[in-house]
Backbone as CSV, one residue per row, in Angstrom:
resi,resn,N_x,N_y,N_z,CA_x,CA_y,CA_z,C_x,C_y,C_z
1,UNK,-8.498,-22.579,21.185,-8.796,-22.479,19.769,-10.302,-22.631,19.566
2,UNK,-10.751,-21.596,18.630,-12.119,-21.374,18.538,-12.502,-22.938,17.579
3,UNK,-13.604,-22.994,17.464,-14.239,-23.967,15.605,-15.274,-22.902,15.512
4,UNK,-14.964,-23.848,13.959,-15.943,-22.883,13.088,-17.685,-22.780,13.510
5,UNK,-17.972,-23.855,14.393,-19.340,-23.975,14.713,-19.310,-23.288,15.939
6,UNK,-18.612,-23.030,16.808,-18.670,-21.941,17.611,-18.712,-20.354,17.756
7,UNK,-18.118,-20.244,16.772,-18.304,-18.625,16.856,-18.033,-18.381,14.994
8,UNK,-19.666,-19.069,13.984,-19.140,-19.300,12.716,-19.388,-17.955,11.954
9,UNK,-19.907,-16.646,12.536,-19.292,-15.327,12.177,-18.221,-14.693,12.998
10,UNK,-17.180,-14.158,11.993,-15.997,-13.266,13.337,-15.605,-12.522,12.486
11,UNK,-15.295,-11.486,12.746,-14.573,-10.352,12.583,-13.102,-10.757,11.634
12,UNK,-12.505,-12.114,11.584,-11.769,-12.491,11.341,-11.658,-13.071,9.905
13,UNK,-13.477,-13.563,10.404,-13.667,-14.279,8.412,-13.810,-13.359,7.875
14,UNK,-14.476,-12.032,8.044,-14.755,-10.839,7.546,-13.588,-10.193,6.804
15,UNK,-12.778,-10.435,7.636,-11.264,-9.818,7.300,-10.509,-10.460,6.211
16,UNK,-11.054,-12.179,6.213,-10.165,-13.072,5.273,-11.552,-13.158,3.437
17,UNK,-12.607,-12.529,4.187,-13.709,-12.254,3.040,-13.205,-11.119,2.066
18,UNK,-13.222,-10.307,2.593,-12.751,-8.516,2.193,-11.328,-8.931,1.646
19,UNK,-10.527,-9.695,2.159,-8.745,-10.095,1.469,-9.182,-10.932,0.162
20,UNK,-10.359,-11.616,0.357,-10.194,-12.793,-1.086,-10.705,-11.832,-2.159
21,UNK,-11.923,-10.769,-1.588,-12.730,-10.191,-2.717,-11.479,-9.442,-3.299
22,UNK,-10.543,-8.934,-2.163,-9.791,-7.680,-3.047,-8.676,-8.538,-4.051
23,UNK,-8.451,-9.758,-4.154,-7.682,-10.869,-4.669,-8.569,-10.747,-5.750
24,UNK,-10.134,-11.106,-5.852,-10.756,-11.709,-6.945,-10.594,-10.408,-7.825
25,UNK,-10.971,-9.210,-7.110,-10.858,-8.059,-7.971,-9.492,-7.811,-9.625
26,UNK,-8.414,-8.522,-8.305,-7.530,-7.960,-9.135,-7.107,-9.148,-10.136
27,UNK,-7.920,-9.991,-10.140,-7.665,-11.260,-10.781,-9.115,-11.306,-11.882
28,UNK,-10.111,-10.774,-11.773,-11.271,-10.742,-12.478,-12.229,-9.878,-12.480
29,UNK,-11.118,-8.739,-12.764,-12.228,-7.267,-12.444,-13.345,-6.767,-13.413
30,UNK,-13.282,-7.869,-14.456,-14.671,-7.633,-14.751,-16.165,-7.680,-14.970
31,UNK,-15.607,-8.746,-13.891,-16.806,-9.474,-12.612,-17.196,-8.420,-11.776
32,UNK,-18.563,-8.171,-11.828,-19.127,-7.445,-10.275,-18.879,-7.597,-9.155
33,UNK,-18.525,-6.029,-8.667,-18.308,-6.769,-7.250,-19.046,-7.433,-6.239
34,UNK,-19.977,-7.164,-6.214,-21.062,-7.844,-5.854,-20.895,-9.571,-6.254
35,UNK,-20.954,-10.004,-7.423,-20.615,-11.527,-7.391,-19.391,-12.031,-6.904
36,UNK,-18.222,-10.825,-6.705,-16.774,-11.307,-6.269,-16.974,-11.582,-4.522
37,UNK,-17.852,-10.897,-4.083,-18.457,-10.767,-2.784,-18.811,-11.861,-2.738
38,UNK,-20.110,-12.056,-3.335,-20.616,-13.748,-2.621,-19.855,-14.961,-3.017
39,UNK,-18.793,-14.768,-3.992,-17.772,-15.840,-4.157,-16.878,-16.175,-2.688
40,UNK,-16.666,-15.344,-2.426,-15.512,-14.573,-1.199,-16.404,-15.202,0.001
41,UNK,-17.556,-14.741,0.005,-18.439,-15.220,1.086,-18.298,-16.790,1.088
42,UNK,-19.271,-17.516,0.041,-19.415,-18.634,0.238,-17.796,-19.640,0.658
43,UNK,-16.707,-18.908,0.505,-15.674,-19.995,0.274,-14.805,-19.749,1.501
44,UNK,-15.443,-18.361,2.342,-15.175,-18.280,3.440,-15.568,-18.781,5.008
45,UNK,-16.879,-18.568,4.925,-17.545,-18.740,6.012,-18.556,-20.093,5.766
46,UNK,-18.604,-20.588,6.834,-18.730,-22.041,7.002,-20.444,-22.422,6.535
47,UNK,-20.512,-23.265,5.760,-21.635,-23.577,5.082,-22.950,-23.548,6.073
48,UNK,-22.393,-24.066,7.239,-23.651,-24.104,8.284,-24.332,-22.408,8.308
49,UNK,-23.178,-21.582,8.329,-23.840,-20.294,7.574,-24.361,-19.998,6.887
50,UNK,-24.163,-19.842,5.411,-24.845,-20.045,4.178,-25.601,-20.889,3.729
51,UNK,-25.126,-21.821,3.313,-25.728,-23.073,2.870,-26.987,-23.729,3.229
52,UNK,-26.580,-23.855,4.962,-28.066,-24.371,5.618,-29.065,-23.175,5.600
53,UNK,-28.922,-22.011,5.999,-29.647,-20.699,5.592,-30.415,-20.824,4.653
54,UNK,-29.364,-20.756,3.534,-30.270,-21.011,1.988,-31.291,-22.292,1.789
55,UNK,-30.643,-23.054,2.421,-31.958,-24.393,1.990,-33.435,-23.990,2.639
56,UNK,-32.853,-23.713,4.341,-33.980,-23.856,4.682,-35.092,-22.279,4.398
57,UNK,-34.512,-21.646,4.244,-35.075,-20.316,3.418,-35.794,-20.825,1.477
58,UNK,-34.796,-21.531,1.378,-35.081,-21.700,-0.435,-34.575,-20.700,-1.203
59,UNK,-34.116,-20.209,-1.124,-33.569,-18.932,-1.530,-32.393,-18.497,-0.847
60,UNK,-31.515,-17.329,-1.734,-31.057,-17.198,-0.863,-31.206,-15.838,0.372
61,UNK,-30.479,-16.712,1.833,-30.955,-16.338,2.865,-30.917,-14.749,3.168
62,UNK,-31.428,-14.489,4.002,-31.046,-13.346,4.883,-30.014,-13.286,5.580
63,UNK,-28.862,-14.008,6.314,-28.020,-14.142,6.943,-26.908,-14.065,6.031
64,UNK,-27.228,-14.641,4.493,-26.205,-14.824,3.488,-26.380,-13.229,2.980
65,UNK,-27.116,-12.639,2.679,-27.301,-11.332,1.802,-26.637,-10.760,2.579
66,UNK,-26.588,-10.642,3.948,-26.231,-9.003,4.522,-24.739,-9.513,4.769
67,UNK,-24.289,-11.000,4.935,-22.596,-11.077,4.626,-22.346,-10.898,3.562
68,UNK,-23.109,-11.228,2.750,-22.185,-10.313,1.184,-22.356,-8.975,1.200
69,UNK,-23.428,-7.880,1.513,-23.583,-6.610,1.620,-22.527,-6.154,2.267
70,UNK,-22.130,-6.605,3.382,-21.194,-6.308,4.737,-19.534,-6.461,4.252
71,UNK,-19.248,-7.732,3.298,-18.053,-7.511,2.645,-17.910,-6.474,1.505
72,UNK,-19.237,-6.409,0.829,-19.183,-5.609,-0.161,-18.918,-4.131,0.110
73,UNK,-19.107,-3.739,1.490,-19.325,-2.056,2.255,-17.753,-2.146,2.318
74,UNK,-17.082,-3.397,3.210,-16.057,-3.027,3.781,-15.177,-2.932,2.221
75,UNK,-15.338,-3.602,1.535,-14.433,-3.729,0.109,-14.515,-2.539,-0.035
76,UNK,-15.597,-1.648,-0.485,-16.101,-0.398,-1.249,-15.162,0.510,0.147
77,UNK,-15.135,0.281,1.055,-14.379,1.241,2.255,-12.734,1.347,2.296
78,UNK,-12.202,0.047,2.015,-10.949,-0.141,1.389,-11.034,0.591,0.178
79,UNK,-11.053,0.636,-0.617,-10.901,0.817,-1.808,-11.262,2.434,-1.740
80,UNK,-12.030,3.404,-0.851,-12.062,4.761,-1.173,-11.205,5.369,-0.168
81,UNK,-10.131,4.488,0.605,-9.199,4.992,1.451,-7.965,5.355,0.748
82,UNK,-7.711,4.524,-0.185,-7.028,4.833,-1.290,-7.419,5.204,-2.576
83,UNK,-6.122,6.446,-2.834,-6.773,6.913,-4.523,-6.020,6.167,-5.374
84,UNK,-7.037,6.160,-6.400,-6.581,5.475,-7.695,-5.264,5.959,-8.443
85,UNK,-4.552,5.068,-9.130,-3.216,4.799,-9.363,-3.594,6.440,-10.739
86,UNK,-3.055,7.231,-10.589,-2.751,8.149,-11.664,-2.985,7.723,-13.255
87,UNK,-1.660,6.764,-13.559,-1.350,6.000,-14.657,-0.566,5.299,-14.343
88,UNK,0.291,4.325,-15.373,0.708,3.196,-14.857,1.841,3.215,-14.206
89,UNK,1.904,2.112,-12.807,2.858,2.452,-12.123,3.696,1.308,-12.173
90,UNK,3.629,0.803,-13.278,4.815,-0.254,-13.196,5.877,0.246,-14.136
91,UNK,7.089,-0.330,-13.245,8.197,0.576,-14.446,8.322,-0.012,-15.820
92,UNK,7.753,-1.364,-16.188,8.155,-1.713,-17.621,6.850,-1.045,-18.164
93,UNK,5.370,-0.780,-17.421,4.847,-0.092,-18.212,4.515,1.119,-18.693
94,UNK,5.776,1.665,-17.921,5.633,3.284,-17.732,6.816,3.298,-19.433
95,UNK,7.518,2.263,-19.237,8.680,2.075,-20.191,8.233,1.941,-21.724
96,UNK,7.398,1.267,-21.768,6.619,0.654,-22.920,5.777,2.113,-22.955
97,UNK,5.180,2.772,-22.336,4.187,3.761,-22.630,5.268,4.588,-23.335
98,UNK,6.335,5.159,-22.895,7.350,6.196,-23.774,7.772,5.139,-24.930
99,UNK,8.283,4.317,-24.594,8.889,4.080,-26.533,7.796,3.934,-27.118
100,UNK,6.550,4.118,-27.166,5.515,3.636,-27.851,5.924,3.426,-29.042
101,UNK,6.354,4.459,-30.226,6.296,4.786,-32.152,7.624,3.665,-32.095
102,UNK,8.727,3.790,-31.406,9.832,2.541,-31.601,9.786,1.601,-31.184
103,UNK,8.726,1.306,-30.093,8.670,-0.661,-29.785,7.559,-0.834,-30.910
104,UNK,7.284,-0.555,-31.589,5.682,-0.978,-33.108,7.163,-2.096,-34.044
105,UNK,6.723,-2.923,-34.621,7.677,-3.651,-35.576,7.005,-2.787,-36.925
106,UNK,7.836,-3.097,-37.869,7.722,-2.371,-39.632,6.262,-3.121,-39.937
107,UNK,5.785,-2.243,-40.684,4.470,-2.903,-41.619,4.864,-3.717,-42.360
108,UNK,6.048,-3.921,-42.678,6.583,-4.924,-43.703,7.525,-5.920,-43.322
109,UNK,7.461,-7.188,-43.784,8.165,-8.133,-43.361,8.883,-8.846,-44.707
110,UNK,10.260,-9.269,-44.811,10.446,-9.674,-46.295,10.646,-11.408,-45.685
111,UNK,9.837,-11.599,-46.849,9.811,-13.556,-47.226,11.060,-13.809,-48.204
112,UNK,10.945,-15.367,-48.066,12.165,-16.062,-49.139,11.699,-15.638,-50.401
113,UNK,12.497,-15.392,-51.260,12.081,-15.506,-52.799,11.233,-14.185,-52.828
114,UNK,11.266,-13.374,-52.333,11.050,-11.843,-52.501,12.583,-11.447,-53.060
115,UNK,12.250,-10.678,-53.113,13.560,-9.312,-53.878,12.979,-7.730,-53.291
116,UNK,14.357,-7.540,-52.779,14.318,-5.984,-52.609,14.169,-4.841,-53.059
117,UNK,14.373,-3.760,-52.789,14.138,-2.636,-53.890,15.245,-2.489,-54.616
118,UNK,16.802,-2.662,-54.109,18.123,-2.878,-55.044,18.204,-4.076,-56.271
119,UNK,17.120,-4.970,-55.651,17.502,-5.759,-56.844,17.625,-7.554,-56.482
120,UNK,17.987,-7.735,-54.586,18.889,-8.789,-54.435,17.468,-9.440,-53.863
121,UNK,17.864,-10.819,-53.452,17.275,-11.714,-53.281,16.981,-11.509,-51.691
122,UNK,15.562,-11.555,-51.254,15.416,-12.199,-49.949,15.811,-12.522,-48.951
């Protein structure tokens, strides 16, 4: 069994980086991907990566930029392997898209102590 201070880039965090971004996507897509990236990054790969990078840089690092660039390529590579969903592919919302004019409720609602157009009470 590897540690994280041994081999603290792999092909593996990369893999579990690119899985969280495509999570954050679909959970807060109207966040950049780019910030869903370095979220994904930082909570992936082990601070001695990032973190110490950034301090001793002051900024952030070079080692940190091109792992977020690098998830951000592979995200953007996922994502043009597949085409985009047509329209909606869920069946209650394919369902809801046809009844549209009969799932709407009436513009009108009757209260207590109204009266109808016949005459009767509420």
């Amino acid at each position: 069994m590897t540690h994280e201070y041994d081999e603290p880039v792999s092909p593996q965090q990369f893999d579990a980086a690119v899985q969280r971004t495509r999570r954050l996507i679909l959970t807060q897509g109207s966040v950049p991907l780019h910030a869903l990236a370095e979220r994904a990054v930082i909570e992936t790969f082990c601070s001695c990566v990032t973190g110490a990078s950034d301090a001793v840089e002051g900024k952030l690092s070079t080692i940190h930029a091109v792992l977020i660039e690098e998830v951000v390529r592979q995200v953007q590579a996922a994502t043009a392997d597949r085409p985009a969903p047509a329209g909606p592919s869920d069946t209650v919302d394919v369902a809801s898209d046809e009844s549209f004019p009969a799932s709407d409720p009436p513009a009108w609602i009757w209260r207590r102590g109204t009266t109808r157009d016949d005459g009767t009470a509420a």
